[in-house]
N, C-alpha and C positions, 0 to 999 in steps of 0.2 A: 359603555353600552354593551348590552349581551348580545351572544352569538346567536341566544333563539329569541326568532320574529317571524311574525305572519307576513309572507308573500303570499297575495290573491287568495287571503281568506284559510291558507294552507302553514301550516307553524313547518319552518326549519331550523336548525343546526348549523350555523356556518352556511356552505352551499349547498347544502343536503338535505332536502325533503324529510320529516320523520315518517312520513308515509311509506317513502319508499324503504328507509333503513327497517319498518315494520315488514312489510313486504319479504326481506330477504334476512331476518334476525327474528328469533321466533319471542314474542311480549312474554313477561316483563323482559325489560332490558335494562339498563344504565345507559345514557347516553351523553358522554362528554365533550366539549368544547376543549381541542388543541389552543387554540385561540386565547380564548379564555383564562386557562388556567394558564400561561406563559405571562397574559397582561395581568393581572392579579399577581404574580412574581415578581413583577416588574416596579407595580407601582408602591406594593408592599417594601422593597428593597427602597426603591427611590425614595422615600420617607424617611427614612435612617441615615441613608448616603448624606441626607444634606443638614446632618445633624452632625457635632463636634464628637463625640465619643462614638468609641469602635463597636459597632455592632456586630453578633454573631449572629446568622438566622439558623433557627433550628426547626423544621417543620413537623408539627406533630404528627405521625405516625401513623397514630390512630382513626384520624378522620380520615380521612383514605387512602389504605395501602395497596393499590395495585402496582405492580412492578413498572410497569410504563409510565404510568402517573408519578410514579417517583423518581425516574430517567429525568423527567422534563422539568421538575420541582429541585432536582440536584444540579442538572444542569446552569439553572436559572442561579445559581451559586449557594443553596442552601445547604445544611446540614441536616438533622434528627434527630427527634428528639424519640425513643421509643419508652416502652414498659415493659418488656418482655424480648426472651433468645428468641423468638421465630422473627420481632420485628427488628432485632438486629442483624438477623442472617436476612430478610428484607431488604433493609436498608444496603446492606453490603452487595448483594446481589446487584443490585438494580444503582453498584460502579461507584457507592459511597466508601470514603477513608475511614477508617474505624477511629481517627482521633475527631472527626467531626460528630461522631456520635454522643447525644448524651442520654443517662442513660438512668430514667426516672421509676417511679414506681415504688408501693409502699410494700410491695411482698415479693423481691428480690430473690428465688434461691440460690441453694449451694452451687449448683449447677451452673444457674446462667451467672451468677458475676464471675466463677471459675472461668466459665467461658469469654466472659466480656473483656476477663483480666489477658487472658490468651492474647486475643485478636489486638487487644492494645486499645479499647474503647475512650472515648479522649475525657469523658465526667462523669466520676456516677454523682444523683442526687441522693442524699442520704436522708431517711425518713424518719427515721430509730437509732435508740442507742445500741438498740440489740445487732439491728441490721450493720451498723458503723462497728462493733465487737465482731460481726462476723467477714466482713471485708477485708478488714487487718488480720484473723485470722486464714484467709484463703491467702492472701495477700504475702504474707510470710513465707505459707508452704511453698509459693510457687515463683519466692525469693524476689520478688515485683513492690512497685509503690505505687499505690492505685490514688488515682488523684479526684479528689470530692470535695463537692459543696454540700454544706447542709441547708437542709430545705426547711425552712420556717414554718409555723403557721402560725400568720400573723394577730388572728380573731378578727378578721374583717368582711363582714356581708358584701360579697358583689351585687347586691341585687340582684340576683338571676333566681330561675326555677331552686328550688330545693334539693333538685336530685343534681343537681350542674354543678353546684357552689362547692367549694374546695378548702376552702382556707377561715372558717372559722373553729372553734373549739369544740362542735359535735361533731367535725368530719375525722377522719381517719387519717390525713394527710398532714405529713411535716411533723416536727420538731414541735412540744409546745418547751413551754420558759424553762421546767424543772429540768427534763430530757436535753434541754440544748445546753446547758453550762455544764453536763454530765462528758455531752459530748465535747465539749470542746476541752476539758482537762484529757479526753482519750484522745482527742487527735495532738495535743502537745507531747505528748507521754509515748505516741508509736511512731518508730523508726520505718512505718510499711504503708503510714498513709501521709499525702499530701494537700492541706488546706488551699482549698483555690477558691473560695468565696463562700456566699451562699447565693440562696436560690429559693424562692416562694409563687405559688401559684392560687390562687384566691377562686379562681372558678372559671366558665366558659358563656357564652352569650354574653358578655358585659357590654351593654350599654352607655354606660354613665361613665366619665373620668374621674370623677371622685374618690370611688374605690380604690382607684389605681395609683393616683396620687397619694393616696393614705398610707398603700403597700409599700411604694418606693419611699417614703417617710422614715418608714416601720425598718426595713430592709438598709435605708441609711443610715440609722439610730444601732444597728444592731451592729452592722460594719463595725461602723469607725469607735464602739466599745468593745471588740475585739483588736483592733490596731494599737487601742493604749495598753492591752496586753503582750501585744509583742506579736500576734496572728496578722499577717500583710495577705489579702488572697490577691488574686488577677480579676475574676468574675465577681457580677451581680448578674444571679441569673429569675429574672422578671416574669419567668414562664409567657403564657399564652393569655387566652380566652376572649380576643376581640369581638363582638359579636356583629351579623351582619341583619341586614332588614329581610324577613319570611313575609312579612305581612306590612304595607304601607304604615300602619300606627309602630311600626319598630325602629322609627329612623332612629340609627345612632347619634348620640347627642356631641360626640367628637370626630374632629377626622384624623388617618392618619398621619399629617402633618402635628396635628395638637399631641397626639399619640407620644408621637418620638420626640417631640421639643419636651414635654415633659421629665421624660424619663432621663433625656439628657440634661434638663435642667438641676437635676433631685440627683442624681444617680453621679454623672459626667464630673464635679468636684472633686469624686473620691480616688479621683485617678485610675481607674480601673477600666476591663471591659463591660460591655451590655451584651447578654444572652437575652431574644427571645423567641419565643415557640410558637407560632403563629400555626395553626391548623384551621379551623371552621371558614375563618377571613380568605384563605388560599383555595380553598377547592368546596365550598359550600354550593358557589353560586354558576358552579362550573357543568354542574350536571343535571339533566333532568333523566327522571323515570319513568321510562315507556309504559303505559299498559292500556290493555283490553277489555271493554266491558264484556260481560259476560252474558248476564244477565239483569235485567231492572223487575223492580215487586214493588209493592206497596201495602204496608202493616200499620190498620188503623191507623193514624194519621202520618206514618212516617214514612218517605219514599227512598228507598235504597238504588245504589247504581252500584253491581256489584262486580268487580274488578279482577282481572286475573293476578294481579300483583296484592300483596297483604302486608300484614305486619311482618313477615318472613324477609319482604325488601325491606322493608321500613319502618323500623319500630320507633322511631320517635312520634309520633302522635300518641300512640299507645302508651308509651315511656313516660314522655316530658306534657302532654299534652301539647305536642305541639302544634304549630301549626304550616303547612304551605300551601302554598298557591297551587290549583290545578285550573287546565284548561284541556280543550279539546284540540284535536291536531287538525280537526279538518269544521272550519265553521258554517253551518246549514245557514239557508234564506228561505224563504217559503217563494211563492209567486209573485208579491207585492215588495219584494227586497225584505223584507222583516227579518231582523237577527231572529232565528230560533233560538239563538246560544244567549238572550237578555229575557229569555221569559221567566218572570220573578216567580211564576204560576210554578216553578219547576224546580224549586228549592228543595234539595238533595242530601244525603249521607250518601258520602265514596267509601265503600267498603270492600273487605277483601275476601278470599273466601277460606281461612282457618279456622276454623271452632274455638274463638275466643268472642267475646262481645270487645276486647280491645283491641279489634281486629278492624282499625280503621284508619281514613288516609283524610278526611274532610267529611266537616257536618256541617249541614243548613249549607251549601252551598248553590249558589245558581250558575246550571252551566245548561240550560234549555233544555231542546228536546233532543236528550242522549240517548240509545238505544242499543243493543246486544251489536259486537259488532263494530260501534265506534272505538278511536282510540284517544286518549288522555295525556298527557304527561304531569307529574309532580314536580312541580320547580324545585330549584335548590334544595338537590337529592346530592349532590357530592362532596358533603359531608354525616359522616356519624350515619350511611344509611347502607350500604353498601361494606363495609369495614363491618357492622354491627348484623349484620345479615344471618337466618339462622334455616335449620334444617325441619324446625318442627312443623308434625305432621308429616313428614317424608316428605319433604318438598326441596328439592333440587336447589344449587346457587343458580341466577340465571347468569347470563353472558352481559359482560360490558363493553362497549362501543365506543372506540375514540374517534370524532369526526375532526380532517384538517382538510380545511377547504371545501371539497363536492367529493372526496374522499373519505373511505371508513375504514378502518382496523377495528378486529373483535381481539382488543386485549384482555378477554375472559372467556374462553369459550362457556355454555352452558354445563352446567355438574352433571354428567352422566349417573344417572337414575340409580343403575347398579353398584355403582360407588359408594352410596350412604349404606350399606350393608355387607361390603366386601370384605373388611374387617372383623366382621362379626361370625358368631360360632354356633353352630346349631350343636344341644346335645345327643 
């Protein structure tokens, strides 16, 4: 059950009014449930615990790295999965081990795996032959054996958006068949890397378990015909992409019970560990996004509610077309009890206010009679929106909010204004 619910008509956080958090935190905002993301750690882990083979959790990175957020996701016994040096000095920062890191990504440089090789990073995923040629050559100089899984790509549609999906043969990601038996005569042949499995990731929002069952198929088939060679790893690493419900018609068609029995079913034989990367599942549903109307208009037949928050918080509708739930924080009645917030007469675009037309948060929506001045929140904003956040237009990061209990920490303050130019050189 979530931590945000209407008391007396009034949406909270935990024990915290978002009225009030509005009040003393200036909109947009991020606003997280302490709660929340600990029980989504909990019950994610609790699904694998009761499963026969060793699970690693490695939390993706990317869907939200704030450094608290990631205290409490490590704490919770997870590891990292990142794609980049800033998200492993991240990760380390915020009291991770550097052998719990793994360490993905299809454009690797010289730099960061130097680096990664340094700190003692516990996997890289290897994407290329070229990228695997250039690991054993840093690998060498710096007289180390950097230990990898190569990462697959198995040709398999997760069913998800287009721009999400990862793992068939027009994405960019993994190993295909020619590239992988390239690499694997180079990992028998160098004295500077070490075979610890492989690794495949098919895409994110998934749905459906069939995809995934297909992958761990693909992923076991690939194994155990490197084992009649003589290649034994430790790891199958199963990546991510669980995806969670934005919109009622999204229920996932498995739970994580079916999840991990699977993967333990498919996988668990070959005597190995389980790696997986759970990101969107862990902090999706963890946060909502504050904001302000601004102003409302109306343009021949279309009624706009226009937002202080844009595609600048949140570019997945504009992105992915996606979609989330918004509501109001504070819900109007007129004098005969009447929700104002069900007047269907009142059917909306939430928009933001950057000079893009994909500058948007929700269309056709009914949220009554809204006005300059109300406030809003976008549900399951703590994933992919906040992490993804950008500057254009000059427009500042805002501040994010972790609420625990009738308590708040601003583990973001707002980006001081002057800051997006202080770098910069006049001639």
């Amino acid at each position: 059950m979530s931590s945000f619910y209407y008391q007396h008509d009034e949406l909270y956080c935990e024990g915290l009014s978002l009225l009030e958090i509005a009040s003393k935190v200036a909109t947009p905002c991020f606003v997280y449930s302490k709660h929340d993301l600990e029980e989504n750690c909990r019950v994610f882990r609790q699904a694998f615990d009761q499963v026969g083979i060793t699970t690693h959790l490695r939390y993706a990175v990317k869907a939200a790295s704030n450094l608290a957020l990631l205290q409490i996701i490590f704490k919770a016994g997870y590891g990292a999965d990142v794609v980049s040096h800033g998200e492993i000095i991240r990760a380390l920062t915020a009291g991770l081990h550097a052998e719990k890191i793994v360490f993905s990504g299809v454009g690797k440089t010289v730099s960061e795996i130097e680096y990664a090789l340094k700190v003692g990073v516990g996997l890289f995923n290897v994407e290329s032959l070229h990228e695997l040629e250039t690991i054993a050559k840093i690998a060498e100089a710096l007289d180390v054996i950097a230990p990898v899984c190569l990462r697959i790509n198995p040709n398999i549609d997760a069913n998800t958006h287009k721009n999400i999906t990862t793992g068939t043969n027009s994405n960019k990601f993994g190993l295909a068949d020619s590239e992988f038996h390239q690499a694997v005569k180079r990992l028998k042949s160098n004295r500077n890397l070490k075979y610890c499995g492989l690794s495949c990731h098919i895409g994110s929002q998934i749905m459906q378990l069939a995809p995934i069952t297909a992958a761990a198929k693909h992923m076991e088939k690939c194994y155990q015909h490197l084992a009649k060679q003589g290649l034994i790893g430790c790891f199958i690493d199963m990546g991510g992409g669980i995806g969670v419900p934005y919109q009622d018609s999204d229920q996932r068609c498995f739970s994580l019970k079916e999840y991990a029995d699977e993967l333990d079913r498919i996988i668990g034989p070959l005597g190995v560990d389980l790696i997986v990367e759970p990101g969107r599942v862990i902090s999706a549903s963890v946060a909502n996004l504050l904001t302000q109307v601004i102003y409302c208009k109306e343009s021949n037949e279309r009624r706009f509610v226009i937002c202080d928050a844009g595609m600048t918080e949140l570019i997945r509708p504009g992105l992915y077309d996606a979609y989330h739930r918004i509501q109001v924080v504070k819900k109007k009645t007129c004098q005969g009890g009447e929700d104002y917030n069900r007047d269907v007469a009142k059917t909306v675009d939430i928009v933001g206010p950057v000079c893009e037309s994909t500058d948007w948060l929700g269309k056709a929506r009914n949220l009554g009679h809204v006005g300059a001045g109300d406030l809003l929140v976008i549900d399951d904003s703590g994933a992919y929106c906040a992490s993804m956040a950008s500057n254009y237009n000059t427009r500042p990061a805002v501040a994010e909010v972790l609420v625990d209990g009738s308590c708040y920490t601003i583990i973001r303050k707002p980006q001081a204004l002057e800051s997006l130019w202080q770098n910069e050189r006049m001639l």
